[in-house]
mmCIF file of the N, C-alpha and C atoms, coordinates in Angstrom:
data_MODEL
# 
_entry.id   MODEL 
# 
loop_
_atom_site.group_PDB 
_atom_site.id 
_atom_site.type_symbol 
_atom_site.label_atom_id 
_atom_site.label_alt_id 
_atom_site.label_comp_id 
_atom_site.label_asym_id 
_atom_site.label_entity_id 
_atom_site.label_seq_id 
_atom_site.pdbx_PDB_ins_code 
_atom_site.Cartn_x 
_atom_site.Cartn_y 
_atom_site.Cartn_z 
_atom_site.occupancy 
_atom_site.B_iso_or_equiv 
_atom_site.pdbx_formal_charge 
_atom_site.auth_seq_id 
_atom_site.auth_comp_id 
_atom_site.auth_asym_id 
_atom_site.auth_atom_id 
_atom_site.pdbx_PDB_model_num 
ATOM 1   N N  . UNK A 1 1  ? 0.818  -1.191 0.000   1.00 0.00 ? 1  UNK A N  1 
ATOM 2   C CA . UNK A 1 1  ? 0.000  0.000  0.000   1.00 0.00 ? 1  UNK A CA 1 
ATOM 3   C C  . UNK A 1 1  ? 0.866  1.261  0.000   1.00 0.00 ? 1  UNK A C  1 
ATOM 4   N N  . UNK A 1 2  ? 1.823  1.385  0.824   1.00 0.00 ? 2  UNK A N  1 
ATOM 5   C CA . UNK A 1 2  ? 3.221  2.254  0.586   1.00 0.00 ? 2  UNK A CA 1 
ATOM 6   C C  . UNK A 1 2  ? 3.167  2.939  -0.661  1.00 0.00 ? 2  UNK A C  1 
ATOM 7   N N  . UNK A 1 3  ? 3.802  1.612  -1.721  1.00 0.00 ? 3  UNK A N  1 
ATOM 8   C CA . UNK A 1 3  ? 3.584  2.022  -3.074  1.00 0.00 ? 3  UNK A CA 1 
ATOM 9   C C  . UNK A 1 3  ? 2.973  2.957  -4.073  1.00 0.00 ? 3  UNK A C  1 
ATOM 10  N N  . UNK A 1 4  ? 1.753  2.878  -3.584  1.00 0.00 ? 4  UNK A N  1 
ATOM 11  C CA . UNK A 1 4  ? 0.267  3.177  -4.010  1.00 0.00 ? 4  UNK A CA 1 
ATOM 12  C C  . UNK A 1 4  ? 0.459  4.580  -3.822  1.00 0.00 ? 4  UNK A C  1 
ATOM 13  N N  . UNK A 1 5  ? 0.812  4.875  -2.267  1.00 0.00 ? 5  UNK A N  1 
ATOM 14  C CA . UNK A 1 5  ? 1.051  6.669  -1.915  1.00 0.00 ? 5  UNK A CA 1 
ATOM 15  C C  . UNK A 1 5  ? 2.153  7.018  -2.680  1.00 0.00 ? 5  UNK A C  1 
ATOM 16  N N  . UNK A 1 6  ? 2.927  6.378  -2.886  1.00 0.00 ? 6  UNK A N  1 
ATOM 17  C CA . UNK A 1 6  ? 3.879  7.202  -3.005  1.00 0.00 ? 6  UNK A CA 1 
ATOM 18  C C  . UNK A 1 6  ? 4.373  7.299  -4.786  1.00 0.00 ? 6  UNK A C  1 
ATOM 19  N N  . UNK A 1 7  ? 3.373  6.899  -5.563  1.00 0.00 ? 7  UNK A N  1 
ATOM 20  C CA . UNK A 1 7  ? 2.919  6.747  -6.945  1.00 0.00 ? 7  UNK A CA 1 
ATOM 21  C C  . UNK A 1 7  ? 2.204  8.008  -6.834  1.00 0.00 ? 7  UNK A C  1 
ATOM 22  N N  . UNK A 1 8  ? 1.121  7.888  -6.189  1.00 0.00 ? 8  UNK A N  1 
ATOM 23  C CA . UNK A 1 8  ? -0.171 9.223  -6.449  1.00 0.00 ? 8  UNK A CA 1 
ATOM 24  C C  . UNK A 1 8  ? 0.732  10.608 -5.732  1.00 0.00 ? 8  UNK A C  1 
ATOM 25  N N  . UNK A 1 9  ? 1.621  10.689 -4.956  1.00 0.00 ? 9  UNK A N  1 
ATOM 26  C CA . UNK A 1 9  ? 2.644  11.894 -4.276  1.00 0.00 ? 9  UNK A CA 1 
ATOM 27  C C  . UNK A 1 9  ? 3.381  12.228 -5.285  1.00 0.00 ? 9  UNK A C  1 
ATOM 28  N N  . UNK A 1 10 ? 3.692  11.348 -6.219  1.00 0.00 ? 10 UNK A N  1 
ATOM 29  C CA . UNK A 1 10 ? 4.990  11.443 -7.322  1.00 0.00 ? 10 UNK A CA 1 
ATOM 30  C C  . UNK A 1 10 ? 4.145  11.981 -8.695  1.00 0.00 ? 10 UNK A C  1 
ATOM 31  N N  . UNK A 1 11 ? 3.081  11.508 -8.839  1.00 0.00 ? 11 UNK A N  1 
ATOM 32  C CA . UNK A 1 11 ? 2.551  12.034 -9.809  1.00 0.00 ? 11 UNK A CA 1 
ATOM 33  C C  . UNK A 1 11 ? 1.783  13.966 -9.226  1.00 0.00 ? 11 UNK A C  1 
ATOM 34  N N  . UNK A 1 12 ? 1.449  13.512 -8.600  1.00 0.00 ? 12 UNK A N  1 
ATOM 35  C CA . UNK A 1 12 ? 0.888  15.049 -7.678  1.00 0.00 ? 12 UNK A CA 1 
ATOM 36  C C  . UNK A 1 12 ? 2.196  15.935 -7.719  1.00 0.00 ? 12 UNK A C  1 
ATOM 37  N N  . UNK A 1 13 ? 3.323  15.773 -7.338  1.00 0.00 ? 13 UNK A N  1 
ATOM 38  C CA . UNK A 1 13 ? 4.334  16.519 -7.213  1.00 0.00 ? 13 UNK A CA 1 
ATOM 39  C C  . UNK A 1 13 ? 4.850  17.127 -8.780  1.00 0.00 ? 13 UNK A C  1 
ATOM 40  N N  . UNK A 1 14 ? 4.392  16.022 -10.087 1.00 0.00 ? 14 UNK A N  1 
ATOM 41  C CA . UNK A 1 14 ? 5.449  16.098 -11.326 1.00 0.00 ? 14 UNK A CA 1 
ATOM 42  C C  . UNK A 1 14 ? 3.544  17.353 -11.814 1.00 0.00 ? 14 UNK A C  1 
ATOM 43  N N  . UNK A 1 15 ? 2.452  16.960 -11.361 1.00 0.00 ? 15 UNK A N  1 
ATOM 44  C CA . UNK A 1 15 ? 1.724  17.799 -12.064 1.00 0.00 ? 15 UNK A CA 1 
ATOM 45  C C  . UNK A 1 15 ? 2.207  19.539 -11.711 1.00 0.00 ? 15 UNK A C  1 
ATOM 46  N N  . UNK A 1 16 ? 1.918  19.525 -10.249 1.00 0.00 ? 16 UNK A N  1 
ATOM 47  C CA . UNK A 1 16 ? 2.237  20.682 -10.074 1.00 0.00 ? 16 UNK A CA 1 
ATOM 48  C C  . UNK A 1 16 ? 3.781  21.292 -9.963  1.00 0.00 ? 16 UNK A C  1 
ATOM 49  N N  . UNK A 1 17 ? 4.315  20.460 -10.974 1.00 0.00 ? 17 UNK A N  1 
ATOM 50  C CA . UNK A 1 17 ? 5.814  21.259 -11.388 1.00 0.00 ? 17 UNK A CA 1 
ATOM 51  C C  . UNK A 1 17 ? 5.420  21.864 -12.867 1.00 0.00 ? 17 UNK A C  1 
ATOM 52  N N  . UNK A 1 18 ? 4.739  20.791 -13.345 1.00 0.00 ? 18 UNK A N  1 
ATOM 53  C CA . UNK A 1 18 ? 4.499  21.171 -14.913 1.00 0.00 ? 18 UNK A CA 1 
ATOM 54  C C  . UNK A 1 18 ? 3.486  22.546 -14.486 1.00 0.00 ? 18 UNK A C  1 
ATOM 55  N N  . UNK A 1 19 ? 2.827  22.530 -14.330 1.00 0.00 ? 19 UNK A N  1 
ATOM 56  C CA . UNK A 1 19 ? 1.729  23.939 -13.789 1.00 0.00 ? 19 UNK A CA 1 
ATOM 57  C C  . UNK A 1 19 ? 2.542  25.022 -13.563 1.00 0.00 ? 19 UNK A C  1 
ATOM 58  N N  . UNK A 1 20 ? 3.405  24.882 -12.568 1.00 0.00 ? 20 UNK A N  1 
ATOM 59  C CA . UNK A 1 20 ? 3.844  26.122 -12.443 1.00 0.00 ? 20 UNK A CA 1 
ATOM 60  C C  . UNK A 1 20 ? 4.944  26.843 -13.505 1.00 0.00 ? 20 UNK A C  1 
ATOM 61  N N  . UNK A 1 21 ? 5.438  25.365 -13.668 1.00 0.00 ? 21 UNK A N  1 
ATOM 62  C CA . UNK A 1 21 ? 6.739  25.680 -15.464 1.00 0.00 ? 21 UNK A CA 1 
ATOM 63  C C  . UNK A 1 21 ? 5.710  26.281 -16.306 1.00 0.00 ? 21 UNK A C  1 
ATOM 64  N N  . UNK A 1 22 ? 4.842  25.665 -16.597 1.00 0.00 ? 22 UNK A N  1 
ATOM 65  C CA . UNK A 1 22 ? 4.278  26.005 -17.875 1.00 0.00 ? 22 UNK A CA 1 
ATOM 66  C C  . UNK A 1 22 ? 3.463  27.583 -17.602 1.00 0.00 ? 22 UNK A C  1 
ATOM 67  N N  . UNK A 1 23 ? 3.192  27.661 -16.289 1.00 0.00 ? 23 UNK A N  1 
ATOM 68  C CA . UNK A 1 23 ? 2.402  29.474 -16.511 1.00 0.00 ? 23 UNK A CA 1 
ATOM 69  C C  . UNK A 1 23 ? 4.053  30.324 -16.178 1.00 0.00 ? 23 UNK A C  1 
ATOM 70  N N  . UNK A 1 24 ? 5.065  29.814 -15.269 1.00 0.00 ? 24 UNK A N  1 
ATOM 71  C CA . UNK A 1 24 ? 5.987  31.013 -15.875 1.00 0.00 ? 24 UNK A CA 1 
ATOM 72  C C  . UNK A 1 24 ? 6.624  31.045 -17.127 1.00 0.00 ? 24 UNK A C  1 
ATOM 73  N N  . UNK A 1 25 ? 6.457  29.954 -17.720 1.00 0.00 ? 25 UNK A N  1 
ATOM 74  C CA . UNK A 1 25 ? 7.079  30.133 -19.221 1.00 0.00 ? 25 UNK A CA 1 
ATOM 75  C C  . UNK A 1 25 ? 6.345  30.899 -19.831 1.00 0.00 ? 25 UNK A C  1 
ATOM 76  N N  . UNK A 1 26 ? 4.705  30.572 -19.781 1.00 0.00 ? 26 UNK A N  1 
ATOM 77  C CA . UNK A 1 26 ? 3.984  32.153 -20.282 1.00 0.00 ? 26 UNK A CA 1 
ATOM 78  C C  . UNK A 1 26 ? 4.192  32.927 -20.229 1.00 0.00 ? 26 UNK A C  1 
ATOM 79  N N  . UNK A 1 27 ? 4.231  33.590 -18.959 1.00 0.00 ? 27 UNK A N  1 
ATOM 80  C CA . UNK A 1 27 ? 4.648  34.872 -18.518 1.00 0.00 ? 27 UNK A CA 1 
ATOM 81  C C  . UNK A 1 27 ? 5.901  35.525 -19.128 1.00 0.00 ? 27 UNK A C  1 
ATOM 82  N N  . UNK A 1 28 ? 7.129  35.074 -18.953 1.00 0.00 ? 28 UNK A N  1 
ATOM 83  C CA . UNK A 1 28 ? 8.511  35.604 -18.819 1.00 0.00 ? 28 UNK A CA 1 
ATOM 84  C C  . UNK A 1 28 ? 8.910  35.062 -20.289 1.00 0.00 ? 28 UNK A C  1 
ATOM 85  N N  . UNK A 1 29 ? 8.008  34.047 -21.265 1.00 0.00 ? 29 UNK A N  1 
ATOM 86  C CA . UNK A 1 29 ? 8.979  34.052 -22.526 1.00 0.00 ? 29 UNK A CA 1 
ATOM 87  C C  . UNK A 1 29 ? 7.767  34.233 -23.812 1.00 0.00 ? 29 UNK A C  1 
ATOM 88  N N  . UNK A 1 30 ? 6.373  33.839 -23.746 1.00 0.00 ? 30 UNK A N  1 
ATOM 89  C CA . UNK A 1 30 ? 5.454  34.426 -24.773 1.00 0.00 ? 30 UNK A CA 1 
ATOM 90  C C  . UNK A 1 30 ? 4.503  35.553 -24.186 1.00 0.00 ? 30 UNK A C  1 
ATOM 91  N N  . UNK A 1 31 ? 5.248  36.652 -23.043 1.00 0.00 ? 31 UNK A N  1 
ATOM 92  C CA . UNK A 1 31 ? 4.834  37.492 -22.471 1.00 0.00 ? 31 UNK A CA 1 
ATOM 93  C C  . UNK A 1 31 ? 3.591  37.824 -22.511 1.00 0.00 ? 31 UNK A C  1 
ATOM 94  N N  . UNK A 1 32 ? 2.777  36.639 -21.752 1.00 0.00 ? 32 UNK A N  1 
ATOM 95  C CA . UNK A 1 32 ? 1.417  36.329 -21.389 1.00 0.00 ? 32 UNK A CA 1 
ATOM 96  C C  . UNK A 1 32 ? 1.371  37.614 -20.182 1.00 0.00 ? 32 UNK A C  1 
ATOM 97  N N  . UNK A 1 33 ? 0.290  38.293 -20.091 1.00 0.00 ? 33 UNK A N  1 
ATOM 98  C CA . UNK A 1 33 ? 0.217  39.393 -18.935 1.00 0.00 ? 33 UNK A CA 1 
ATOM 99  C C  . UNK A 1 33 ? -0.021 38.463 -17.397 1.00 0.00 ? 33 UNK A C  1 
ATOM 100 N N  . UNK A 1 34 ? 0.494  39.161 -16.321 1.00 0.00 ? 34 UNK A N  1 
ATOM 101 C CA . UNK A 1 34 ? 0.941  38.458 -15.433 1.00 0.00 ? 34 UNK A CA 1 
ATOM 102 C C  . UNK A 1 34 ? -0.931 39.599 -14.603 1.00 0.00 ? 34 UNK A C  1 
ATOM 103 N N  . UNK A 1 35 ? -1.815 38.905 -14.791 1.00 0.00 ? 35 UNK A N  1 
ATOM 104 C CA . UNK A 1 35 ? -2.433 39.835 -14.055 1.00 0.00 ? 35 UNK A CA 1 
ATOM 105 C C  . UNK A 1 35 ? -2.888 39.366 -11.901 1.00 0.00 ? 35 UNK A C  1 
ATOM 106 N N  . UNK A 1 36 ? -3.564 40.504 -12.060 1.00 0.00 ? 36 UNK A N  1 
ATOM 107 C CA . UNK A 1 36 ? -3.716 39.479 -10.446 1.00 0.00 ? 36 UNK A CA 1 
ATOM 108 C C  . UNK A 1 36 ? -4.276 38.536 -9.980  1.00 0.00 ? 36 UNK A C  1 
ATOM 109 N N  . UNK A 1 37 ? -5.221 38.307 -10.907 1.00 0.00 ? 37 UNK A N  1 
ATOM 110 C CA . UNK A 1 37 ? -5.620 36.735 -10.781 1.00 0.00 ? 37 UNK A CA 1 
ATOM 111 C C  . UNK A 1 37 ? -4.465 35.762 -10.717 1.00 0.00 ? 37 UNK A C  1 
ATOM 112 N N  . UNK A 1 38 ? -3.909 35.444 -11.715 1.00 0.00 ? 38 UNK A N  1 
ATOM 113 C CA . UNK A 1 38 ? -2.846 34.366 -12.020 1.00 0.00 ? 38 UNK A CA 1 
ATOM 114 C C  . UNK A 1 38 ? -1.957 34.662 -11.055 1.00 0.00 ? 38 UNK A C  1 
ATOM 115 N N  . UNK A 1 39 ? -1.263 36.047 -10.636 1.00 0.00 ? 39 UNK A N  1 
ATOM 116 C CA . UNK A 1 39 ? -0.363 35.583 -9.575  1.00 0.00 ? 39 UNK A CA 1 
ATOM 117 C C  . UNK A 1 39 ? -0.971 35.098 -8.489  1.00 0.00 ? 39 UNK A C  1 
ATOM 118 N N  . UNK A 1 40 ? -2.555 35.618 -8.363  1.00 0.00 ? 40 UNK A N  1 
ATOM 119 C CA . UNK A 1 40 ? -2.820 35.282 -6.528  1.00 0.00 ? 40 UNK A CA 1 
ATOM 120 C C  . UNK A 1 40 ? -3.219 33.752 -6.747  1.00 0.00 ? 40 UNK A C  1 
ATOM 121 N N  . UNK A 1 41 ? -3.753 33.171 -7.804  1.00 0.00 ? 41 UNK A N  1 
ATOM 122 C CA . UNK A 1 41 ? -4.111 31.808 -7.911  1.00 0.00 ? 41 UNK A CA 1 
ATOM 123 C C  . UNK A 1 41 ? -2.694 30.758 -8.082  1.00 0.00 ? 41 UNK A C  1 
ATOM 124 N N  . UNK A 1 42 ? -1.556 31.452 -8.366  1.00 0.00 ? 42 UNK A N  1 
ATOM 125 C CA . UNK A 1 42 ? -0.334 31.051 -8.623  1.00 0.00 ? 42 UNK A CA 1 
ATOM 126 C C  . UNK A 1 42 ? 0.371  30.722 -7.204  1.00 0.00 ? 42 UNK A C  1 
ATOM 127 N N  . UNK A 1 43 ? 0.009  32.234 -6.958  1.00 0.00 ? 43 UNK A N  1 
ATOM 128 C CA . UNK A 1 43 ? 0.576  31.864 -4.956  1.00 0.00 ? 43 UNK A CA 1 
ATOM 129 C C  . UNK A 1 43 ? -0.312 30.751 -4.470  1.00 0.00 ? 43 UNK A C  1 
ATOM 130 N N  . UNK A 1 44 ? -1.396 30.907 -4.712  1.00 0.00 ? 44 UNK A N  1 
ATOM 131 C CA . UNK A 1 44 ? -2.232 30.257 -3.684  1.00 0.00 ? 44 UNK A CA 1 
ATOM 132 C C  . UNK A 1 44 ? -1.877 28.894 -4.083  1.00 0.00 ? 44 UNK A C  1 
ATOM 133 N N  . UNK A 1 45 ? -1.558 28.317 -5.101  1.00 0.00 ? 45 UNK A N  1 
ATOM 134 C CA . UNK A 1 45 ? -1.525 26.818 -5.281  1.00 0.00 ? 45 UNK A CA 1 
ATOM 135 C C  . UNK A 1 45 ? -0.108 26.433 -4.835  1.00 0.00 ? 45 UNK A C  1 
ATOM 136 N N  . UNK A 1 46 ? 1.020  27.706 -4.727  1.00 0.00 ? 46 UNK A N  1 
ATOM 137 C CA . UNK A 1 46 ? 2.480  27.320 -3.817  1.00 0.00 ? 46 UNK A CA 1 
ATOM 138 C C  . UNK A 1 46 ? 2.097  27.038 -2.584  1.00 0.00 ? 46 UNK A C  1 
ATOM 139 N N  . UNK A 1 47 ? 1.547  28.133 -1.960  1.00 0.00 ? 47 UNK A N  1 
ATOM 140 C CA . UNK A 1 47 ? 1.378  27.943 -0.231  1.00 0.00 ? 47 UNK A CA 1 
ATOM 141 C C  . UNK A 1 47 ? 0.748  26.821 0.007   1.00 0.00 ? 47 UNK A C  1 
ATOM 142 N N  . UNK A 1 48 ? -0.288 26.464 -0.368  1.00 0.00 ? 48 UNK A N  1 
ATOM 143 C CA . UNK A 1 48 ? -1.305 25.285 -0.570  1.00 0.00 ? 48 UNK A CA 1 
ATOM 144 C C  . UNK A 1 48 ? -0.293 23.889 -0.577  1.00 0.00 ? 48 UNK A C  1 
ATOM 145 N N  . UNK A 1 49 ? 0.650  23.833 -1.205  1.00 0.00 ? 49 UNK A N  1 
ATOM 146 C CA . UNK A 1 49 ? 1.668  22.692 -1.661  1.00 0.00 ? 49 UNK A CA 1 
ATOM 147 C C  . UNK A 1 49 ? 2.550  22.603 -0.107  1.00 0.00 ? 49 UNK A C  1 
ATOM 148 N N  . UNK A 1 50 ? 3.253  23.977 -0.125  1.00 0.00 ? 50 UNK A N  1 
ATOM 149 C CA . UNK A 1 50 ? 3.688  24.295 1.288   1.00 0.00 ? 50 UNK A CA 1 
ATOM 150 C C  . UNK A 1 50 ? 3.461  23.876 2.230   1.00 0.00 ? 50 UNK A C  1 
ATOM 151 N N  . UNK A 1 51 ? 2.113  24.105 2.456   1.00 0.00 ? 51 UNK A N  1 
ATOM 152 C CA . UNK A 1 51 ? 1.402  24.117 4.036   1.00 0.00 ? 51 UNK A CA 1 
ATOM 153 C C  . UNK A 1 51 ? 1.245  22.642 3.932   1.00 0.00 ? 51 UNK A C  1 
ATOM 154 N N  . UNK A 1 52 ? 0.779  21.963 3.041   1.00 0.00 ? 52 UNK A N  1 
ATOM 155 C CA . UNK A 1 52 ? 0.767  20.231 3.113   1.00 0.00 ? 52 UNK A CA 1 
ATOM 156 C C  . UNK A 1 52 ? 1.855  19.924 3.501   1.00 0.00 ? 52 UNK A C  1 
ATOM 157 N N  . UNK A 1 53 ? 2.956  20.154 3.121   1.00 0.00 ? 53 UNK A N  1 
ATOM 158 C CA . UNK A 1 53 ? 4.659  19.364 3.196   1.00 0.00 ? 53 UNK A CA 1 
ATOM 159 C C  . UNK A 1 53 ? 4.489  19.856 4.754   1.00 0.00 ? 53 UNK A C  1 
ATOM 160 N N  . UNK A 1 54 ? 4.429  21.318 4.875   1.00 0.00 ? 54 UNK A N  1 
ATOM 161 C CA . UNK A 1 54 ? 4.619  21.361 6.598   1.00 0.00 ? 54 UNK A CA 1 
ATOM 162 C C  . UNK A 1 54 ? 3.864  20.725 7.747   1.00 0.00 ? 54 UNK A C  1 
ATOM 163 N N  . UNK A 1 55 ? 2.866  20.599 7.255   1.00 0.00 ? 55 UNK A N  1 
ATOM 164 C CA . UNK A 1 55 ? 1.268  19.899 8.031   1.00 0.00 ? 55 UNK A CA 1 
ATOM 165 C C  . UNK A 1 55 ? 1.948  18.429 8.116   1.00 0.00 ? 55 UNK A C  1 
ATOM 166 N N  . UNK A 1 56 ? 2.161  18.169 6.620   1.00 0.00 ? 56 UNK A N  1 
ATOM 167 C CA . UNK A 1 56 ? 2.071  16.121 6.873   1.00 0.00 ? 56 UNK A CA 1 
ATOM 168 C C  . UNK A 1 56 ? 3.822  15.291 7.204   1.00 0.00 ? 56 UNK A C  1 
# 
């Protein structure tokens, strides 16, 4: 069962790398506008990641 977590952690971890690569590559190289939505929904899905690693 180990396994199992640590498959669905590994895939959870590689999505939200691609997420965050792929909106700053928007931003900083097909100079997608950085408005305040996207950064505060941007933060919010770091801290969110954060606060799990610190919590669990």
């Amino acid at each position: 069962m180990n396994w199992l977590i640590l498959i669905i952690a590994g895939l959870c971890e590689t999505a939200f790398a691609f997420c965050l690569g792929k909106t700053k590559l928007g931003i900083f190289v097909f100079h997608e506008p950085a408005t305040f939505w996207r950064v505060f929904f941007l933060s919010t899905l770091i801290l969110s990641i954060v606060g799990l690693k610190y919590v669990g």
